[in-house]
C-alpha positions in Angstrom: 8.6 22.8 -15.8 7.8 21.4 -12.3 7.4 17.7 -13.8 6.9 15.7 -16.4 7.1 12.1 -15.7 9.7 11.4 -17.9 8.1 13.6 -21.2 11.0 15.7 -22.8 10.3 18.1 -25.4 12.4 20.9 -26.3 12.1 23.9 -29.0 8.6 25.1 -29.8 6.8 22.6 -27.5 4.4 22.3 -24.9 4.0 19.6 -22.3 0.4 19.7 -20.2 0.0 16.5 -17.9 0.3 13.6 -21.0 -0.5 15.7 -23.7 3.0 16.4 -25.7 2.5 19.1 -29.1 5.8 20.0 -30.3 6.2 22.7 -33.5 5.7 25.7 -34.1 2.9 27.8 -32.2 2.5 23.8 -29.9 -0.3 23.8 -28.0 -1.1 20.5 -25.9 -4.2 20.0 -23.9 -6.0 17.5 -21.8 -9.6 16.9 -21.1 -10.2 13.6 -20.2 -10.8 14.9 -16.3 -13.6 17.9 -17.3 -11.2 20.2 -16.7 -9.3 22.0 -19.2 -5.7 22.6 -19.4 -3.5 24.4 -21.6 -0.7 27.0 -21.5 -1.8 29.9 -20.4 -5.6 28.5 -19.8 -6.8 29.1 -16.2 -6.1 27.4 -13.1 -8.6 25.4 -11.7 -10.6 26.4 -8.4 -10.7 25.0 -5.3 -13.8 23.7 -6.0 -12.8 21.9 -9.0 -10.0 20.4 -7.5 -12.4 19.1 -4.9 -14.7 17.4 -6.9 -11.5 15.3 -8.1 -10.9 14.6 -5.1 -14.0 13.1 -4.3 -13.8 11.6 -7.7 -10.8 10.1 -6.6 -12.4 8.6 -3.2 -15.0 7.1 -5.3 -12.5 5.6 -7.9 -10.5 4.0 -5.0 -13.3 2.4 -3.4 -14.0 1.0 -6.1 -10.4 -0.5 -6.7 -8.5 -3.2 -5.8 -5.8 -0.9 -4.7 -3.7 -2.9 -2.2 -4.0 0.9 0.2 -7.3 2.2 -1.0 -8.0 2.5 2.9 -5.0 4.7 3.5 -5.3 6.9 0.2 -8.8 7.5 0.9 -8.6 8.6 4.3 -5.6 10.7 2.7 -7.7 12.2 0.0 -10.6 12.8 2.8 -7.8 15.2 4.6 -6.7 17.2 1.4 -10.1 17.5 0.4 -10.8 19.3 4.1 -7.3 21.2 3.8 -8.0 22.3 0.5 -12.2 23.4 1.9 -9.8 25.2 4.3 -9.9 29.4 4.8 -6.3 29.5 4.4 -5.1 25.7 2.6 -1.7 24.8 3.2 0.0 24.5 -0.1 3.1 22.6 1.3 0.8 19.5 2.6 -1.3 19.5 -0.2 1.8 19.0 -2.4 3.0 16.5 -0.2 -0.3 14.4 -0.3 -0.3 15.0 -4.4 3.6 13.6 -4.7 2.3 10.2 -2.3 -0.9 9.9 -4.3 1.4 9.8 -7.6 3.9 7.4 -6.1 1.0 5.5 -4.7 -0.9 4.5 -8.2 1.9 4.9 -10.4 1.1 1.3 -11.9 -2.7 1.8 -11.8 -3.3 3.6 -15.3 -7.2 5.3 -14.8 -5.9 6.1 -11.3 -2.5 7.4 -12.0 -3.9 9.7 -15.2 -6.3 11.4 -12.7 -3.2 11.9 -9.9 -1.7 13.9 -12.6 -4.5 16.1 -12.9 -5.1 16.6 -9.6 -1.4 17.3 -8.8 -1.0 19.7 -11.7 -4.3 21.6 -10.2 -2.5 21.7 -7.0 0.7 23.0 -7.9 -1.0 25.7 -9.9 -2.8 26.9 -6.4 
């Protein structure tokens, strides 16, 4: 497990973004950001992980995010790394790991960090 942002399950569970299912056969699955996750479900594309980006840029300029400038203009430069022929993985995990720290305390944003860092990391 890469992360889990402080969700422990062990046994027969299954942790996917803030989805816990623990028993036997546990699936868990999130779907609040149109895309869908699961164990063993597909990785989203690059194009999918744009459009959350954008999402993203939209959501923070709509925000009263005390560094909505700065994590826009970061979003802008993933969104172009990721449009990329060859994305660097490294800087786009860096920029997910900043986006998480940045709107840890900002619910809506913070859910939709974890989605976008999970696509990411599955790059």
């Amino acid at each position: 497990m890469q992360g889990n942002n402080g969700i422990i399950a062990t046994g027969g569970s299954n942790v996917v973004g803030n989805a816990v299912a623990s028993g036997r056969n546990a699936k868990a699955e999130v779907r609040d950001s149109g895309l869908t996750q699961s164990d063993g479900g597909r990785q989203p594309s690059p194009q999918e992980i744009g459009d959350l980006l954008s999402r993203l840029i939209d959501e923070l300029g709509r925000s009263d995010h005390p560094e909505r400038a700065d994590l826009i203009e970061a979003t802008e430069d993933a969104r172009e790394e990721l449009a990329a022929e060859e994305p660097r993985k490294g800087k786009l995990r860096l920029f997910a790991r900043t986006l998480m720290g940045a709107v840890s305390g900002v619910t809506g944003l913070a859910s939709l960090a974890v989605t976008i860092e999970e696509a990411i990391h599955g790059l």
